[in-house]
C-alpha positions, 0 to 999 in steps of 0.5 A: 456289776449286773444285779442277779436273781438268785435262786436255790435249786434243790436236785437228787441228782446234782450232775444231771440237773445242773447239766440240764439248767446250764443247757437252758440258761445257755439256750435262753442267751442264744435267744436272746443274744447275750453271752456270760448271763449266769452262774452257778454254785457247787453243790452241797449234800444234804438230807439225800439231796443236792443244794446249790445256788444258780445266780441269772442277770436280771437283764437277761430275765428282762430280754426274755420277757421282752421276747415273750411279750404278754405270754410272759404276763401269763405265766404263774407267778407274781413279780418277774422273779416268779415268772422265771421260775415259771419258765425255767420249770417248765423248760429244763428237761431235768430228773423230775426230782428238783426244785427251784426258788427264789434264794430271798425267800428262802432265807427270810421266812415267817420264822424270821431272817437266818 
């Protein structure tokens, strides 16, 4: 089984972010020659907003960033986890209103594992 990064997606508007991150995740695989590279969650509603988790194979991370060479490096972020965030940020054409994060993270905190 391909190891996945996970990442928590919090979006107002859960049909158009969701559309808007399949749509790059789906262009990403075109790229890079790879089909069947992620998967996504539904969403649950909470606090007027949507939560839903976007599992992406780590390979296809590491197809982009062999694609993007040293412009990869230069992205915001430390570790290769980060570097996508970066990317995926500053590539889906979504409602200003989401957020992206690393689902690890989100789950261990200085509050301890939940």
């Amino acid at each position: 089984m391909e190891e996945r990064i996970y990442i928590n997606v919090s979006a107002v508007d859960y049909d158009k972010t969701s559309k808007a991150i399949s749509r790059q995740l789906s262009l990403l695989e075109e790229m890079v020659h790879s089909q069947e590279e992620f998967v996504m969650t539904d969403s649950e509603f909470a606090f007027g907003w949507h939560f839903f988790v976007v599992g992406v194979n780590r390979t296809l991370v590491e197809k982009l960033m062999d694609q993007m060479g040293s412009d990869f490096d230069k992205l915001k972020g430390k570790g290769i986890e980060k570097k996508f965030i970066t990317w995926m940020t500053n590539n889906i054409q979504a409602p200003p209103r989401f957020k992206l994060a690393i689902k690890e993270e989100m789950e261990s905190s200085k509050y301890g594992i939940f």
